[in-house]
C-alpha positions as CSV (number, residue, x, y, z in Angstrom):
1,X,87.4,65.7,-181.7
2,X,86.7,63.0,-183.5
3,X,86.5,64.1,-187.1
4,X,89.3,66.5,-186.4
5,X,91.7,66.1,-184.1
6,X,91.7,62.1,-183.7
7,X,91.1,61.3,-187.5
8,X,94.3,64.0,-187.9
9,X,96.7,62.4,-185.1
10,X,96.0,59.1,-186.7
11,X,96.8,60.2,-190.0
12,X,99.9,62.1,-189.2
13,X,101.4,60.3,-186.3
14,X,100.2,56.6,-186.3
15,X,103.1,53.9,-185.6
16,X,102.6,50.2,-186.3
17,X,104.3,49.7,-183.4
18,X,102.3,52.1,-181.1
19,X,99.0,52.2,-183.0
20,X,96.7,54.7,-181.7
21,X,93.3,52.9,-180.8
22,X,90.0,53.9,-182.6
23,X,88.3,56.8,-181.2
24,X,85.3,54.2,-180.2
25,X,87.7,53.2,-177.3
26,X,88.4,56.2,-175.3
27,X,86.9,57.4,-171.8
28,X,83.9,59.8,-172.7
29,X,83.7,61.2,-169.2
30,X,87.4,61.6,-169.3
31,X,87.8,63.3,-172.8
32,X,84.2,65.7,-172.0
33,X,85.7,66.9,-168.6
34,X,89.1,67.8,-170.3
35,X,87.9,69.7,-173.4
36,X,85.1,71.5,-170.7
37,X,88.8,72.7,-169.1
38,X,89.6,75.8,-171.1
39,X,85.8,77.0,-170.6
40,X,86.2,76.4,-166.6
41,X,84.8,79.6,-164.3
42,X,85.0,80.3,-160.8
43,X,82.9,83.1,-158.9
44,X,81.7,83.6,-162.6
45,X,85.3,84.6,-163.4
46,X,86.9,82.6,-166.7
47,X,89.7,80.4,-165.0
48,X,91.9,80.3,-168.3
49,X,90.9,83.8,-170.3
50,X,92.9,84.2,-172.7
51,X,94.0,82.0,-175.8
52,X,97.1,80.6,-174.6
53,X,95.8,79.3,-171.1
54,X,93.2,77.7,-172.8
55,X,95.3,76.3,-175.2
56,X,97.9,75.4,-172.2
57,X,94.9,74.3,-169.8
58,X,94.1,72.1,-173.2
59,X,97.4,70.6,-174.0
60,X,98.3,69.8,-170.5
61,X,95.1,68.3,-169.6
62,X,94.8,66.3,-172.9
63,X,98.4,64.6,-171.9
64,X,98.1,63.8,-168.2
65,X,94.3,62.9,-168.6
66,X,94.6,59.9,-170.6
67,X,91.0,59.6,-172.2
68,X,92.8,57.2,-174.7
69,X,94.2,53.9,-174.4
70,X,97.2,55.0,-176.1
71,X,98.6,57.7,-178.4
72,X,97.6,60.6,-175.7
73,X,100.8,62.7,-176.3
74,X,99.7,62.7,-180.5
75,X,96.5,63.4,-180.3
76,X,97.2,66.0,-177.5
77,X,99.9,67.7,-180.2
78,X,97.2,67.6,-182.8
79,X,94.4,68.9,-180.3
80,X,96.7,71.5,-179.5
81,X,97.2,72.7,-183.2
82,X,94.1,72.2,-184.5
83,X,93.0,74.1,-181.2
84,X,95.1,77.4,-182.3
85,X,94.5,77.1,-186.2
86,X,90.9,77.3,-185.4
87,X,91.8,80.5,-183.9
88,X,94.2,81.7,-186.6
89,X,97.1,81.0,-185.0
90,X,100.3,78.8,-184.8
91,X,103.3,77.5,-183.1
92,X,106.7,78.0,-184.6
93,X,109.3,75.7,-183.3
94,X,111.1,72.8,-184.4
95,X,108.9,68.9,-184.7
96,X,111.3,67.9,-182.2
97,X,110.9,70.5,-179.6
98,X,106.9,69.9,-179.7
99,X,107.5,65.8,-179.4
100,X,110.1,67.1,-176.0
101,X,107.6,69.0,-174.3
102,X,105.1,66.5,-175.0
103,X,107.2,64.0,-173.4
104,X,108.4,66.7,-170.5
105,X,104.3,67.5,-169.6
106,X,103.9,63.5,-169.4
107,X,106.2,62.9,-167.5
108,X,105.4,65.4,-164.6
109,X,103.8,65.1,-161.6
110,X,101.0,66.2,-161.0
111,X,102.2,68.0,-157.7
112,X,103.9,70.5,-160.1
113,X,100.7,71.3,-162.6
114,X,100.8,74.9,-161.6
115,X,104.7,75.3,-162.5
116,X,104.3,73.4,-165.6
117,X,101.7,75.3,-166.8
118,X,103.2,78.5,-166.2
119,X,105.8,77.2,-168.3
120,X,103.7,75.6,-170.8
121,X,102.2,79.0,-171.3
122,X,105.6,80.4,-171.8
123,X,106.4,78.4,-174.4
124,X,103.6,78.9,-176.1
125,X,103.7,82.6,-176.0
126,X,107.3,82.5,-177.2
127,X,106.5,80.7,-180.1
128,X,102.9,81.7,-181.0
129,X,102.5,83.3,-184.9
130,X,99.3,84.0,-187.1
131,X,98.4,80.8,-188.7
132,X,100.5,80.6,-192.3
133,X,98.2,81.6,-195.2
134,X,98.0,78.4,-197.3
């Protein structure tokens, strides 16, 4: 996470007017228990078993669990691609529909988790290639 995905979102998405903190200030327990979330098994029965609800169950639990003091939704965005290019995958869709639905997911409540990651994987789905050859 923190060679990766944090050192990434800093890179990419920092803004001198909403810096995103060093990775030395986030909540451990907070950012362990959300990447544990696509692994999660119940009755010894994967919760999330296939790459996109473990990439949803990622993306959605990066944004609404707020292991960072700020700069969640960017780091979340990069978690989320680094998440499916370390699976050879990608998502296809414009910058600004990826900013939307991290702005949509953020501002949900939390009442509606189920519905908005039934959506989330959707919208994955929908827009989910093999990862560009470089």
């Amino acid at each position: 996470m923190r060679e990766m995905c944090h050192a990434l979102a800093v890179a990419l998405f920092d803004k001198y007017e909403e810096p995103i903190p060093p990775f030395e200030e986030h909540d451990p327990r907070k950012l362990e228990s959300i990447l544990g979330n696509p692994q999660q098994t119940y009755g010894g029965q994967e919760l999330y078993p296939m790459l996109i609800s473990k990439a949803a169950i990622l993306y959605y639990s990066m944004i609404k669990g707020h292991a960072f003091a700020n700069g969640n939704k960017r780091i979340s965005t990069t978690s989320l691609l680094v998440f499916l290019a370390m699976n050879k995958k990608w998502i296809s869709c414009p910058q600004d529909e990826v900013v939307q639905k991290a702005v949509t997911i953020a501002e949900s409540s939390a009442t509606v988790k189920d519905a908005v990651l039934h959506e989330l994987n959707i919208w994955i789905e929908t827009r989910l290639i093999d990862q560009p050859r470089a």
